[in-house]
C-alpha positions as CSV (number, residue, x, y, z in Angstrom):
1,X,15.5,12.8,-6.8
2,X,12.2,11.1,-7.4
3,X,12.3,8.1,-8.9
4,X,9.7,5.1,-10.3
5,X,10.4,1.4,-10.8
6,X,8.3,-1.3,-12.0
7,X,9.5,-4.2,-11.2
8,X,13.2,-3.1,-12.5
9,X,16.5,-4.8,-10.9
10,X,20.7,-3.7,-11.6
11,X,21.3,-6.2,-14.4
12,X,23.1,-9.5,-13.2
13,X,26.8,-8.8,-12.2
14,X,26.6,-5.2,-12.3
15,X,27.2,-2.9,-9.0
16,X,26.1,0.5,-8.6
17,X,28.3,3.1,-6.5
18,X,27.8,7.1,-6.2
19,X,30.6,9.4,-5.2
20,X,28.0,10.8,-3.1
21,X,26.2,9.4,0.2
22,X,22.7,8.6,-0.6
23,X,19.7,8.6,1.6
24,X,16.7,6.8,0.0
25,X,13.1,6.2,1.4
26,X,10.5,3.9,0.2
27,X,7.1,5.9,-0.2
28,X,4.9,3.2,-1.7
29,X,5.7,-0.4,-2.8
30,X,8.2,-3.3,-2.1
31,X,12.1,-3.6,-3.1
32,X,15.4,-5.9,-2.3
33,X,18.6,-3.6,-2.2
34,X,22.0,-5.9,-1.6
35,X,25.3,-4.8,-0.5
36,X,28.6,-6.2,-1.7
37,X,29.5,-7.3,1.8
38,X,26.5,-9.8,1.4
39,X,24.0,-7.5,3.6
40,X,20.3,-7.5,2.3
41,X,17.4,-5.4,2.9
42,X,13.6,-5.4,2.2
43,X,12.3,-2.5,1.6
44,X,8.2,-2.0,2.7
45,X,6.9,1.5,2.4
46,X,8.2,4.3,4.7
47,X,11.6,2.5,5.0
48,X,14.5,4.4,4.4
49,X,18.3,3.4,4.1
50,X,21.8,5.5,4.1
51,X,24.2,4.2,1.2
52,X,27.7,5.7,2.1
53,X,29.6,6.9,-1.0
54,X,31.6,4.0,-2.7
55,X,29.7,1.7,-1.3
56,X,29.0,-1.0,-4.2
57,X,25.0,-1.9,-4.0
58,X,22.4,-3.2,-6.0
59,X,18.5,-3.0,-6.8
60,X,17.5,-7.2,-6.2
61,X,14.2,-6.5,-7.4
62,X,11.1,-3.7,-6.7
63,X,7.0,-4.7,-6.8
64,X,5.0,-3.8,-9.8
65,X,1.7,-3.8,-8.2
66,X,1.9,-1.3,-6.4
67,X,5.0,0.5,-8.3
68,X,7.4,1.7,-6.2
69,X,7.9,5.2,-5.1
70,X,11.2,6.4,-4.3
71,X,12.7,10.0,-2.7
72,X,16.7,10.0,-2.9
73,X,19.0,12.7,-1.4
74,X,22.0,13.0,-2.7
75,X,24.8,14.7,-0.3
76,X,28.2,14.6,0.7
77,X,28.3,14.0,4.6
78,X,31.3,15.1,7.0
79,X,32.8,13.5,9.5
80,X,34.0,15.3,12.4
């Protein structure tokens, strides 16, 4: 999944979870993801992260100028 954001952010109080795992790199720009467990991450381009499913996160904030360029996988990962 491709995806564009200018400067957007999860609306205060709000989580986001998938039921699948999610792999997401940053192609161009700068973002803030936060974890429910308190974790942080900034995001510069060619970063990637692994969000496990059901793992409540949100988007802190992502740079206007340059946009930000995103490239998500969506999967369901196995454990052995």
């Amino acid at each position: 999944e491709r995806i564009i954001s200018t400067g957007q952010s999860t609306p205060e109080g709000k989580w986001l979870e998938q039921e699948r795992d999610e792999w997401v790199i940053l192609l161009k720009g700068l973002a803030e993801i936060s974890f429910e467990s308190g974790e942080k991450f900034k995001l510069r381009e060619g970063d990637y992260i692994h969000i496990p499913a059901g793992c409540r996160h949100r988007v802190d904030n992502t740079s206007t100028d340059p946009y930000c360029l995103w490239i998500a996988f969506h999967a369901v990962f196995h454990k052995k």
